[in-house]
N, CA, C and O atoms as a GROMACS GRO file, in nm:
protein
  260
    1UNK      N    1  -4.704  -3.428   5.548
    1UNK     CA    2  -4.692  -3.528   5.652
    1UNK      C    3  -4.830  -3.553   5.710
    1UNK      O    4  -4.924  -3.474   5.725
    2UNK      N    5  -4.822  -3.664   5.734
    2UNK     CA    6  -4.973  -3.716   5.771
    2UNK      C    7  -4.941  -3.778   5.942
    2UNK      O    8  -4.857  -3.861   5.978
    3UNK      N    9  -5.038  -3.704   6.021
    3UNK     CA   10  -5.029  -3.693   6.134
    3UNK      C   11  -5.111  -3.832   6.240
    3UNK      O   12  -5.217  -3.880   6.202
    4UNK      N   13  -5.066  -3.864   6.326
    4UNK     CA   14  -5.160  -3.940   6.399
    4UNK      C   15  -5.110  -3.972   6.555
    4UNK      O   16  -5.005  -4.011   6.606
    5UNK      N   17  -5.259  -3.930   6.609
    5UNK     CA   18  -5.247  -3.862   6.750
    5UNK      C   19  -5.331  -3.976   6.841
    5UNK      O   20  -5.413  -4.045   6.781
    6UNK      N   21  -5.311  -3.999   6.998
    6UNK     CA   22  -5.307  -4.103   7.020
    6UNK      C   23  -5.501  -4.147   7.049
    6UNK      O   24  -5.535  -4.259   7.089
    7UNK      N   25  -5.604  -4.034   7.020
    7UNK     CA   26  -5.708  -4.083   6.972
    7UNK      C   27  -5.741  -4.135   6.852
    7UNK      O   28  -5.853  -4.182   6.832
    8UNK      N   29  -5.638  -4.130   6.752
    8UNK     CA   30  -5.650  -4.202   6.622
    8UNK      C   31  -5.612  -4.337   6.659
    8UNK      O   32  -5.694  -4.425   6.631
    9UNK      N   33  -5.485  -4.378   6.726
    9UNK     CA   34  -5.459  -4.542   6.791
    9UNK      C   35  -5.579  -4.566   6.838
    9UNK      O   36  -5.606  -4.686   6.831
   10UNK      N   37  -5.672  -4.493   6.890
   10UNK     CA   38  -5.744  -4.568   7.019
   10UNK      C   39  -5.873  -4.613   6.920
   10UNK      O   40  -5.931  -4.720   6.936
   11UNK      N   41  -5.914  -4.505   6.801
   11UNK     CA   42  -5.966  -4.584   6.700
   11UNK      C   43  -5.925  -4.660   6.609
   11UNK      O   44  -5.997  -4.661   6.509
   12UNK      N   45  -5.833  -4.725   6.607
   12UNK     CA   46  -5.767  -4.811   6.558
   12UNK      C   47  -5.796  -4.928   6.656
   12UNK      O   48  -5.765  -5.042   6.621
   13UNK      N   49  -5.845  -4.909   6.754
   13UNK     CA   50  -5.890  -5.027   6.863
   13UNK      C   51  -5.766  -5.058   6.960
   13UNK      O   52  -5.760  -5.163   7.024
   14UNK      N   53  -5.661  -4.954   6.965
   14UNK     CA   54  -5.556  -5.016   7.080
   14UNK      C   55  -5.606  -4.945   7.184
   14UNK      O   56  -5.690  -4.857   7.161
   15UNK      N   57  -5.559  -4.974   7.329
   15UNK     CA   58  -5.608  -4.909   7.484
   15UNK      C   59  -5.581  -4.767   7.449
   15UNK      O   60  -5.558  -4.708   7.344
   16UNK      N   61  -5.592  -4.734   7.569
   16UNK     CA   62  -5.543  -4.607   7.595
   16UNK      C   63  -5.412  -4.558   7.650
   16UNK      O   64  -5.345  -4.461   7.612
   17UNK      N   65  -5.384  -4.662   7.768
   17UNK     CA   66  -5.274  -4.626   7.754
   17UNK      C   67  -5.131  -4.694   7.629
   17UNK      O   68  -5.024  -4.643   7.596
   18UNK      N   69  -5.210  -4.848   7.583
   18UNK     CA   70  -5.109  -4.836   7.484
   18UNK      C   71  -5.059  -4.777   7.370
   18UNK      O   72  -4.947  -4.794   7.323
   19UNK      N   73  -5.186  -4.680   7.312
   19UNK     CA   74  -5.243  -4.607   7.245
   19UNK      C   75  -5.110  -4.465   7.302
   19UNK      O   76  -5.038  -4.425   7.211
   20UNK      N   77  -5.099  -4.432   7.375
   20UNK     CA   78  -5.014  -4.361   7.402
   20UNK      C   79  -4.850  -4.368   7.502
   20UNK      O   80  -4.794  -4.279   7.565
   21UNK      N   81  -4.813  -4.510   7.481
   21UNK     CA   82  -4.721  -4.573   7.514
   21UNK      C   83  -4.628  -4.573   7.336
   21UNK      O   84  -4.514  -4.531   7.315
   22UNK      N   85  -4.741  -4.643   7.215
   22UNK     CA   86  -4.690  -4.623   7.142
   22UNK      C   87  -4.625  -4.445   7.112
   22UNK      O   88  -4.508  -4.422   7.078
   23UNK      N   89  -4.725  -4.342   7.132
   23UNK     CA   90  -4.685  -4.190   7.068
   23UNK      C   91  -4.574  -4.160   7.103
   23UNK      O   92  -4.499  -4.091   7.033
   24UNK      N   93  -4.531  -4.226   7.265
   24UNK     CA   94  -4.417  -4.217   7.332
   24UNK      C   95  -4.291  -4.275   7.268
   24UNK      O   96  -4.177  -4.230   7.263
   25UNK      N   97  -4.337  -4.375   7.224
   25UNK     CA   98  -4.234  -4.501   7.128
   25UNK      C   99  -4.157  -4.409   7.035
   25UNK      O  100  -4.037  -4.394   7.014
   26UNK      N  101  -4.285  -4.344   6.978
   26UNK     CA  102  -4.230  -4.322   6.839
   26UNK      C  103  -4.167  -4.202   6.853
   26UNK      O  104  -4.053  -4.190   6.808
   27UNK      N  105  -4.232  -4.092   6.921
   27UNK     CA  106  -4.123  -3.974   6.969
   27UNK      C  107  -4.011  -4.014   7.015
   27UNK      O  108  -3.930  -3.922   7.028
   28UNK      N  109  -3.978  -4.102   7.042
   28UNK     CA  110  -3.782  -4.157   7.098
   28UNK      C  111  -3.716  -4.143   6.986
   28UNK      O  112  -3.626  -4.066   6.950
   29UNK      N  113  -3.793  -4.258   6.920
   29UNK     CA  114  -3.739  -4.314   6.742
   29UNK      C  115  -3.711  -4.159   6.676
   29UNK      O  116  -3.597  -4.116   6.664
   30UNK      N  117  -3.828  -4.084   6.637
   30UNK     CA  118  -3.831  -3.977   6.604
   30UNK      C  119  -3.658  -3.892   6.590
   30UNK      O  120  -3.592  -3.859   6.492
   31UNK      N  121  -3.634  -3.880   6.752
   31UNK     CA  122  -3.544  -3.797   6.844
   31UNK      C  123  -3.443  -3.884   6.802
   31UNK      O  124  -3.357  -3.809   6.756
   32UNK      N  125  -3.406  -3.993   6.792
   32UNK     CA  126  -3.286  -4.079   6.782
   32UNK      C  127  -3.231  -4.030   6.628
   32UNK      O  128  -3.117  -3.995   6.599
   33UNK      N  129  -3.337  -4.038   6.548
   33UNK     CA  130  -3.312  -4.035   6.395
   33UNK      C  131  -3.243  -3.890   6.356
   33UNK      O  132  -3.183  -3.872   6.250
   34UNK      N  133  -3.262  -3.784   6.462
   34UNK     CA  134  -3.218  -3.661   6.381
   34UNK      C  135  -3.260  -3.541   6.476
   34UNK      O  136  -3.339  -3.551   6.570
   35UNK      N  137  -3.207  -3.452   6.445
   35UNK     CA  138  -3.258  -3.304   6.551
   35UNK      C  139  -3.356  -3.264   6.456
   35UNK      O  140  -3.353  -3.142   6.446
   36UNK      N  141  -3.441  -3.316   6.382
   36UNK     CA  142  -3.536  -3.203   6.353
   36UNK      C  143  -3.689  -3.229   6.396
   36UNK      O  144  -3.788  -3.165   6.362
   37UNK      N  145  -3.680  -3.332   6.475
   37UNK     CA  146  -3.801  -3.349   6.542
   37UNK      C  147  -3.802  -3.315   6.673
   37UNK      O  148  -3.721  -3.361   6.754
   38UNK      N  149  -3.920  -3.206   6.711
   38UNK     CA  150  -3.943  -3.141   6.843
   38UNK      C  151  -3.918  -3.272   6.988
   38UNK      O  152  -3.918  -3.395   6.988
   39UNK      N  153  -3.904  -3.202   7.062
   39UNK     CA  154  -3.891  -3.335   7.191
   39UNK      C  155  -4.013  -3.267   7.256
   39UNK      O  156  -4.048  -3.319   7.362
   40UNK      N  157  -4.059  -3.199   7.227
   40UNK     CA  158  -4.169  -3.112   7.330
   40UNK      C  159  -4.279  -3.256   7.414
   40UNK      O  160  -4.306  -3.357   7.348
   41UNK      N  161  -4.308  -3.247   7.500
   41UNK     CA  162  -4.396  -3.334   7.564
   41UNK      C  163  -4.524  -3.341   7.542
   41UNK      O  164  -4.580  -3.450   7.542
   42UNK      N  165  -4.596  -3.220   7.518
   42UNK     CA  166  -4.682  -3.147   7.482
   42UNK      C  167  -4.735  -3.220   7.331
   42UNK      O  168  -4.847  -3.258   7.296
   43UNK      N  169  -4.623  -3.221   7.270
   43UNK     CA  170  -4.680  -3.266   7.110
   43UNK      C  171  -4.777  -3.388   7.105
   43UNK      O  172  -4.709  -3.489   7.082
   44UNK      N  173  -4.835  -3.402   7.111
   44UNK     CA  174  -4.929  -3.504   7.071
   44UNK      C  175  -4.960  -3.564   6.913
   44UNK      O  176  -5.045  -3.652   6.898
   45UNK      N  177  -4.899  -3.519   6.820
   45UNK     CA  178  -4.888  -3.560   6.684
   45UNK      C  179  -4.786  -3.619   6.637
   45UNK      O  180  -4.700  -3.534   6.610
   46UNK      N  181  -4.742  -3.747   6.607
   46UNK     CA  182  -4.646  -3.797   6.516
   46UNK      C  183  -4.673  -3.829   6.403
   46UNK      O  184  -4.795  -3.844   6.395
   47UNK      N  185  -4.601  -3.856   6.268
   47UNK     CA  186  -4.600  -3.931   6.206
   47UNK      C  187  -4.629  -4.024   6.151
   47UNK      O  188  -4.571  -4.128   6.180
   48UNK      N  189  -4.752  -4.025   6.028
   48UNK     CA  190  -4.777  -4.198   6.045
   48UNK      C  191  -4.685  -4.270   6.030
   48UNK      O  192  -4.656  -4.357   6.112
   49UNK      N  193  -4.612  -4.246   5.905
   49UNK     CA  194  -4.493  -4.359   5.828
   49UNK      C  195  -4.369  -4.367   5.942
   49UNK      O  196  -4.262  -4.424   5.916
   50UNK      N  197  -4.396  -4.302   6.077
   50UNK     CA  198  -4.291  -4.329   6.220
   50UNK      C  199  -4.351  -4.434   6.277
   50UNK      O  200  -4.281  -4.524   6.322
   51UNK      N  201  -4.487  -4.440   6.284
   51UNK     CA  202  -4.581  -4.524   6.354
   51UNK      C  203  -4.558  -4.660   6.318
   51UNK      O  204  -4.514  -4.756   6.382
   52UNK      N  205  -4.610  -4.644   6.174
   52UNK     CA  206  -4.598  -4.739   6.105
   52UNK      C  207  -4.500  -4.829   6.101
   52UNK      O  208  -4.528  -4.949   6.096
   53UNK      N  209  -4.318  -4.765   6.103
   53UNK     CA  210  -4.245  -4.799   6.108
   53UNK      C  211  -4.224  -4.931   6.272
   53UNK      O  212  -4.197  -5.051   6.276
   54UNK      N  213  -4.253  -4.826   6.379
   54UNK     CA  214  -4.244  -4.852   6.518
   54UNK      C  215  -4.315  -4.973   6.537
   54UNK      O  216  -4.264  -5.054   6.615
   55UNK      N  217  -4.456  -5.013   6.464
   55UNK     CA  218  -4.559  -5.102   6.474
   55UNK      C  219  -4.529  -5.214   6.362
   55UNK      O  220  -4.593  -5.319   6.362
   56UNK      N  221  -4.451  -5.193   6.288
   56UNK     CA  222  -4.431  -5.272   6.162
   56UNK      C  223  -4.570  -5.296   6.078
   56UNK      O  224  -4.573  -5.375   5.983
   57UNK      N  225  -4.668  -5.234   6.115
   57UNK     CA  226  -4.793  -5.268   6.013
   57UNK      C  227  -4.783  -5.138   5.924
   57UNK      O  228  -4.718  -5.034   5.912
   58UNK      N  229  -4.868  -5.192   5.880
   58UNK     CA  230  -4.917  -5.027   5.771
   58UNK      C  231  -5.095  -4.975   5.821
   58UNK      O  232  -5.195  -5.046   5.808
   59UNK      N  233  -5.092  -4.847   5.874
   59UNK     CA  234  -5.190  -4.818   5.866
   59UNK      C  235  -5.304  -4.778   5.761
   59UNK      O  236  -5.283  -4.720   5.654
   60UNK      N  237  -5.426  -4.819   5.809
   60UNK     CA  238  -5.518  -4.755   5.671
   60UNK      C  239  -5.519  -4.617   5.665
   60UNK      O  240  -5.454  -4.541   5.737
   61UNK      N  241  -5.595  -4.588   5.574
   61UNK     CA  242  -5.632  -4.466   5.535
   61UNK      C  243  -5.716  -4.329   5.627
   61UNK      O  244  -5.735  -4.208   5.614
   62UNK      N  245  -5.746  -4.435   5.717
   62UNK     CA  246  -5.864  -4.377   5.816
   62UNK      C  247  -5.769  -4.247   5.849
   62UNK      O  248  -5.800  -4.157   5.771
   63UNK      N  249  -5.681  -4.212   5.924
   63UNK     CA  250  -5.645  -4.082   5.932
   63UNK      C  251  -5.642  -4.010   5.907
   63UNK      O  252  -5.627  -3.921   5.990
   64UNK      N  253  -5.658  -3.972   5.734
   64UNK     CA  254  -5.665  -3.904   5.661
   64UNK      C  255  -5.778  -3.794   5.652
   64UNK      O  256  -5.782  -3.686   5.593
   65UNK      N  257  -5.864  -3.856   5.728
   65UNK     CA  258  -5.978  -3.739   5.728
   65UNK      C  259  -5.969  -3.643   5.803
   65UNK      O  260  -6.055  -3.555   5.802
   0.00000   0.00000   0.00000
């Protein structure tokens, strides 16, 4: 799983706080889909292909590093 945390949005050029309005987004989605994703508040890592989903784009590759 390929991770992306809400300083990866913010290099992606979104704000800051939307940048972490989305992480929020997608941890709901996450939680809706199934119990095996943590609800912890704390987590700061989702999913790209959740992100992706949530944003309807596809992210590049840039995360990966």
């Amino acid at each position: 799983m390929i991770a992306v945390t809400k300083q990866d949005l913010i290099a992606f050029c979104y704000g800051t706080s939307f940048a972490a309005d989305i992480i929020r987004q997608t941890k709901k989605l996450m939680i809706e889909k199934g119990p095996t994703y943590d609800q912890s508040r704390k987590l700061d890592r989702v999913p790209r292909e959740a992100v992706e989903e949530l944003l309807g784009i596809r992210l590049s590759d840039h995360t990966d590093d």
